[in-house]
N, C-alpha and C positions, 0 to 999 in steps of 0.2 A: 551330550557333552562327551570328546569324546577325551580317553584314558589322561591323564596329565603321567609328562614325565621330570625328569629329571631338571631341576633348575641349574640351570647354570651360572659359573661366578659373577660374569659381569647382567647388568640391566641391560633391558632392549636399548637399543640407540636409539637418538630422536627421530620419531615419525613425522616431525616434519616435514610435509611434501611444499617444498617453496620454487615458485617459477614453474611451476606445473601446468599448461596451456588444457583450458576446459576439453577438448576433442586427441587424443592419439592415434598414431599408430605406431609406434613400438611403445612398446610399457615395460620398465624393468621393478620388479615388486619383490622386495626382500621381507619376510613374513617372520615371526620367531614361534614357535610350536605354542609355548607357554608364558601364557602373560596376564602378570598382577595387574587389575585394573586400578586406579586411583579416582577417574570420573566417575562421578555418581550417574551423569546421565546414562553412561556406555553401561555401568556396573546395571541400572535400573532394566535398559534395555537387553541387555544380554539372559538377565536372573544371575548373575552369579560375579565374583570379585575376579573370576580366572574366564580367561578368552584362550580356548586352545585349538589351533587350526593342525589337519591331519589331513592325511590323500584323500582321502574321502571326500574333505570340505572342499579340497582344489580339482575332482574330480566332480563333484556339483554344478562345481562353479564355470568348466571346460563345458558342458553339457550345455549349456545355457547358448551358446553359442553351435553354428553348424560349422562341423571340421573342415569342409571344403573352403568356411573363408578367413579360417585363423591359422595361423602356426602355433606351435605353443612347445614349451621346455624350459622341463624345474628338474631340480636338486633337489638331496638336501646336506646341508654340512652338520654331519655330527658333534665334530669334536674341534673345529676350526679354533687356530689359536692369533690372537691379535696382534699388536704390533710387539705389546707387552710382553708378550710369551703367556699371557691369560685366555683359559678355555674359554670358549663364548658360547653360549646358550644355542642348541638346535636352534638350525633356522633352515626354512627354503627361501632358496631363489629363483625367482619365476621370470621368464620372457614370451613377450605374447607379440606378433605380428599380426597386422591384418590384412588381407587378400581380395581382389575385387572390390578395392572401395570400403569395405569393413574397416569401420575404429571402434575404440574403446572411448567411453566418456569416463570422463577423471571422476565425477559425482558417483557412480555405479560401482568404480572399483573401490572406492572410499567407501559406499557403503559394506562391499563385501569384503572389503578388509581395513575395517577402521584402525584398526591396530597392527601398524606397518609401515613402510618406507614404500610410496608409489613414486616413481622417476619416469623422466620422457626416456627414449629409448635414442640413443644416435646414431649407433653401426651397430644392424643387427650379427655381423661374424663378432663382434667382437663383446655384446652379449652374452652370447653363446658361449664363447670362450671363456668368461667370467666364471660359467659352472664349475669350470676346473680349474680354476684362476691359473691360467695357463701362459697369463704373461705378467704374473704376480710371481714369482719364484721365490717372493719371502713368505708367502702363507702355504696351508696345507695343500698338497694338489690333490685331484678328484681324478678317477676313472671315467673314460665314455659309456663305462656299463652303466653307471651310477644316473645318468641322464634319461628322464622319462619325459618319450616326447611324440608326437603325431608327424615329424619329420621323417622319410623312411632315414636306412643306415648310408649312404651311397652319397644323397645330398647334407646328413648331417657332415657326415667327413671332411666334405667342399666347403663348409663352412668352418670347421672347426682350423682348417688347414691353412685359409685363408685368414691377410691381416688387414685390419683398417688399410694400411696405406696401399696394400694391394687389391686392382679391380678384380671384378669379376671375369674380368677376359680370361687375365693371367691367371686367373683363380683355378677357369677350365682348361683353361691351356696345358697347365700342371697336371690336374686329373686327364686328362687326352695322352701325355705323354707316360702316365702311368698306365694306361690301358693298353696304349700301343706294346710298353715295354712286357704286360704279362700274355699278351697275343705273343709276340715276338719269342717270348722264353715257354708256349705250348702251354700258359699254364690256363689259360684262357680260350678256349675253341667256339666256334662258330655257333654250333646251337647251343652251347652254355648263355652266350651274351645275347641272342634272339631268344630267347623261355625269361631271359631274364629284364628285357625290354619291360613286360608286364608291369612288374610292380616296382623295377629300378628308376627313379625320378631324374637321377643322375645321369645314368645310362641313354636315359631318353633324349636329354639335355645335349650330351655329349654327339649323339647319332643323329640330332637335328643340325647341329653347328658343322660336325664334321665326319659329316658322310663317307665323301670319299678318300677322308685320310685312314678311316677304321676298313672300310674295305677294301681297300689297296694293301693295309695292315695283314685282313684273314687270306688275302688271298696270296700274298707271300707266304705267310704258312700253311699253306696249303700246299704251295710248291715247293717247300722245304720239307713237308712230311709225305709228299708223294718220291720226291727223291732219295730222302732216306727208310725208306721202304721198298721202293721199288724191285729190288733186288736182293731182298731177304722177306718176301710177301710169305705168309703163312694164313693165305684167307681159307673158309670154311664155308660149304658150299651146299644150302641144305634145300631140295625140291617137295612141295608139296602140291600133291595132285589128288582131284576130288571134286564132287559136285556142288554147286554153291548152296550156301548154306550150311555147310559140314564142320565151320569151324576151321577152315585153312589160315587165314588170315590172325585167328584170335589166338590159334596154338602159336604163331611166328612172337608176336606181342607178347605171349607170356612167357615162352622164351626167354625174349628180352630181359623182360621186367621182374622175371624171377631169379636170373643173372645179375642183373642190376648195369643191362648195357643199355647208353643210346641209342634210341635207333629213329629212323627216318622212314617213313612210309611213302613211297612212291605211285602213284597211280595216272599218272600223264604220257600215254602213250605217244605222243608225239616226242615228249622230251624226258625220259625216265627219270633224268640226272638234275631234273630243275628244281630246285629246293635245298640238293642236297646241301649240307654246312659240316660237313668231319664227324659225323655221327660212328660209332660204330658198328652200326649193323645197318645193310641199305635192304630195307623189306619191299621186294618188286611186286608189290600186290596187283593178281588177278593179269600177269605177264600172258603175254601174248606175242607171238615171236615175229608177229611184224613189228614189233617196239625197236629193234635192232637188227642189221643185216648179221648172216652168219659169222662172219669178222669180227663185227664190232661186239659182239656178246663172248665169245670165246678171249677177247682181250680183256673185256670186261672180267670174267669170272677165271681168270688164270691164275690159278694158286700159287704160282712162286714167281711171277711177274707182274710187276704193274703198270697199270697201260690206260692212257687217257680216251675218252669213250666220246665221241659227238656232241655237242648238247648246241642248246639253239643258239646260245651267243659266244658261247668259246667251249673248246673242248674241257672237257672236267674227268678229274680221277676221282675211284674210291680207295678211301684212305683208310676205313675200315680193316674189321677180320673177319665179321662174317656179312654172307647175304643170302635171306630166305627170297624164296621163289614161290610162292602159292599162286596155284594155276588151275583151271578146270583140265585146258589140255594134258591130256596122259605126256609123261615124259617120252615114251616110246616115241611118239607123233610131234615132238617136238621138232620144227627143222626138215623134216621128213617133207621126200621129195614127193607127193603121191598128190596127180593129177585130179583125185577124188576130192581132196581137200579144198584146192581152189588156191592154191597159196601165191604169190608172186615167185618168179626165179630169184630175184637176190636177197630173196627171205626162206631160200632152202639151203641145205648143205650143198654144196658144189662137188660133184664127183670128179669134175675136171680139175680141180685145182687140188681136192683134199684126197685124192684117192676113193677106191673101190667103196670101202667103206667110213665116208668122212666122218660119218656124225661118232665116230670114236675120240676127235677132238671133245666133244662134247661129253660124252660122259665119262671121258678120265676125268674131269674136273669137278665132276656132281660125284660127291663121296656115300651122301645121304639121301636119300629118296624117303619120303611117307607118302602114301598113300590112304586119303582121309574116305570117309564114310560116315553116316548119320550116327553108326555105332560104334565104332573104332576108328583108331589110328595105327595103320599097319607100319611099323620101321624096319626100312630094309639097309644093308648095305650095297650100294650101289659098285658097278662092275665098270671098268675100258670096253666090255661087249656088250654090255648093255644088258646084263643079267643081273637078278638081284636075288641077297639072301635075305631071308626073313630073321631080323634081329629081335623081337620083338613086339606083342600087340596090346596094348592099354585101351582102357575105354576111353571112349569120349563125352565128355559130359554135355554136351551139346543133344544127345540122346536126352536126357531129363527134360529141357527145355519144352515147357508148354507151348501152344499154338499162341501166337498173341493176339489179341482183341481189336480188331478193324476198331480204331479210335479216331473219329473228328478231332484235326485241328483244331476245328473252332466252333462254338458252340454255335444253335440255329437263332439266339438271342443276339450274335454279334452280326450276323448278313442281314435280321432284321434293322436292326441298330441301320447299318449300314445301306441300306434300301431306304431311308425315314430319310437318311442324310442327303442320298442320291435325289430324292424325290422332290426336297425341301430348296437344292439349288435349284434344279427345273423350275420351281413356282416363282424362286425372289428373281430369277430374270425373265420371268411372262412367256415360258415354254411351254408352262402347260398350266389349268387352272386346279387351287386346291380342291377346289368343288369334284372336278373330275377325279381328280386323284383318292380320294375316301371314295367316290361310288365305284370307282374301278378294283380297288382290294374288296368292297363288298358282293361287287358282280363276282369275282373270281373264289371266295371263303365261300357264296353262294351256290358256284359251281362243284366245290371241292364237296361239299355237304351231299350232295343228290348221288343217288346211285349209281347212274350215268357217266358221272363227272360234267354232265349239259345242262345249261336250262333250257327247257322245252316249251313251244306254243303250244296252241289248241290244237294246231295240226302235224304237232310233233318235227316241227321246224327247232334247230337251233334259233334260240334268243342273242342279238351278237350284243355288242354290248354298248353299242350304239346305241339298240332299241333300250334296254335297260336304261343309259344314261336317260334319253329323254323322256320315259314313262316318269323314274322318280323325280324329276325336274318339273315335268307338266303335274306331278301331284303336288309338289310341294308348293306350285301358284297358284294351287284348285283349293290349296288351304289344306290338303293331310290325304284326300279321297278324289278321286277321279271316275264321276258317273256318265252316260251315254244320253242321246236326246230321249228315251222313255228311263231315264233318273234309275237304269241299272249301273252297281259298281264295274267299272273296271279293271282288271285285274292286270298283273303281269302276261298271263297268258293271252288277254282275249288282247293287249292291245295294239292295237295298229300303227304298225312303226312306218313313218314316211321317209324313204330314203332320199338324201340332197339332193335337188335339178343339178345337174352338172352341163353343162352348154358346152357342145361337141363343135369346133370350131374345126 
């Protein structure tokens, strides 16, 4: 039982449930914490005069059911005062929907809550809205914090927002025009609302109905935050070079994430910029400098200009400030004109167009250079000539990392599993006999057992497994033994396998 609190001035109100149709699906259940019982049956069935319902008991009681096919959202009003101006006794109020065909039976909820007010439900926003009696403005109102419920936050608001006489269209309509409005005002960016797809019910709702008004939305501001950037761009420009495995890639991410920036991980050499969403940091992982012609990468990584860059279906800017570059190729060899390499011409530095020494484009704009290894990370300051100073050298913790243990996928239990299954459709459409199928895994465990990996005749012939099939076949009509015309046994070895007439036409 659990703690009894404080009584309050007025009695429960009548628990009469009247007109209550045996099957629902919205239930509105108004409960009172603590309550004198007067029937003797209920007092008998309970043990005790006092019935006190607590989260606990309503948290039992959710349990009994699978969240995937309920809604569910209670209260509770502390100190709610009446029409009187009189405190009313704690009480929750509960709203339960059900999903996929799920109802509640009136007899079930009476048993677990005999002591209460159960009602059919009619608009479930406007249940909801009851929690905070939000369109009572004579009694106490309630906080949305105050509501515990298995709705996420996103879809509860849609409800709460919404009124009986308005549909759900208008409902999302309203939420659509507030989404646009905080895209519009930057407070909202592109990978904010894709991370948040996941667990947003709302969001989801919103992005299935209207697609292309949310992305015609991001990509206005996109073009609104490439142009007020453009031209006050202060990007930061960091190259990591080193052999795989050394940790290139994981030093860019912590980076990141120890900053506490966005970032986007690119790995699509055909289209670098496909994914991108206004992240701020565009990590060009494992770059490779046919991914851009020499132009197109120098616009891309131009520190006080911003310049939109190819992409497969419209050109696209980064709107960023910084972008790592972890690369096995050494910076030097980046661009670099050297027939040795194999490179194509419009994925080298152009001496004809950029001068004697072009790739100086190129490294005015790489400030920071590292240079990884299994054991360190060497930080240089990066030079216009292409010399670097050595800023500093930290370990790398990637040195610690043990070898990892060649691990199956999948256990040798599931390809058996898996071969029973294979073997099992063969038999139910007459491809092949089960008969044969057990003496064939025993010719084969047979084979696997012997030294050889063969089984062998008397005269050291391969047994195939023809012969095998029909020796155990001719024993098993011989009754278990198979003897010769002087009544010696037969064995595997000695026996004389007759291969099919095949008629050569």
């Amino acid at each position: 039982m659990a703690k009894r609190s404080e009584v309050r001035i007025i009695d429960l109100e009548d628990d009469a449930c009247e007109n209550v149709p045996k099957t629902l699906c919205l239930a509105f259940i108004r409960i009172t914490i603590e309550n004198h019982l007067k029937n003797q049956d209920l007092i008998d069935e309970v043990g005790d005069t006092v019935l006190t319902y607590d989260e606990q008991y309503l948290k039992a009681f959710f349990a009994g059911y699978s969240e995937d096919n309920i809604e569910y959202a209670y209260i509770l009003h502390k100190e709610d005062k009446n029409e009187k101006g009189e405190v009313e006794q704690a009480h929750f109020h509960i709203c339960l929907r059900g999903k996929d065909g799920t109802t509640f039976k009136f007899n079930r909820l009476k048993n677990v809550f005999p002591v209460g007010k159960i009602e059919r439900g009619r608009t479930w926003e406007y249940m909801l809205q009851y929690l905070l009696h939000k369109n009572h403005p004579e009694k106490t109102q309630h906080s949305v914090e105050e509501i515990k419920t298995n709705i996420d936050g996103g879809t509860l608001d849609l409800y709460l927002k919404s009124t009986p006489s308005v549909k759900s269209k208008n409902a999302l309509e309203y939420q659509l025009n507030k989404l646009v409005n905080e895209i519009n005002e930057d407070k909202l960016l592109q990978y904010q609302f894709n991370e948040a797809l996941a667990t947003n019910t709302l969001y989801r709702r919103l992005y299935a109905k209207y697609e292309r008004k949310i992305n015609d939305a991001f990509n206005a501001q996109k073009i609104a935050l490439y142009e007020k950037n453009k031209k006050n761009r202060k990007l930061k420009v960091i190259y990591i070079d080193g052999d795989g495995g050394c940790g290139k890639t994981a030093l860019g991410i912590a980076l990141c994430e120890s900053k506490g920036w966005s970032y986007f991980i690119s790995s699509d050499e055909n289209d670098a910029m496909e994914g991108y969403a206004s992240q701020y940091c565009l990590i060009l992982d494992d770059l490779r400098d046919t991914a851009f012609s020499y132009s197109s990468f120098l616009r891309l990584i131009n520190t006080y200009t911003g310049n939109t860059v190819k992409s497969r279906y419209r050109n696209k800017a980064f709107t960023g400030e910084v972008i790592i570059i972890p690369s096995f190729c050494p910076l030097s060899e980046f661009y670099k004109d050297d027939p040795k390499l194999d490179k194509k011409r419009t994925h080298v530095a152009d001496k004809d167009y950029y001068g004697k020494d072009p790739l100086v484009q190129l490294h005015r704009r790489i400030k920071t250079l590292i240079r990884a290894d299994k054991q360190l990370f060497h930080i240089y300051s990066h030079k216009e000539d292409g010399s670097d100073v050595l800023k500093a050298t930290i370990p790398n913790p990637a040195y610690l990392l043990k070898p990892e243990e060649d691990k199956d996928d999948f256990d040798i239990d599931d390809f058996v599993e898996a071969r029973e299954f294979f073997a099992q459709k063969l038999i139910s459409s007459n491809r092949i006999s089960a008969e044969d199928d057990e003496l064939y895994k025993m010719y084969e465990a047979e084979k696997n057992a012997s030294e050889l990996g063969l089984l062998l005749d008397l005269y050291e012939r391969p047994i195939s497994f023809e012969a095998y099939r029909d020796y155990h076949i001719a024993k098993r009509l011989a009754g278990g033994t198979l003897y010769n015309s002087q009544g010696k046994e037969i064995t595997l070895e000695t026996f004389q396998y007759q291969k099919p007439y095949k008629n050569e036409e």
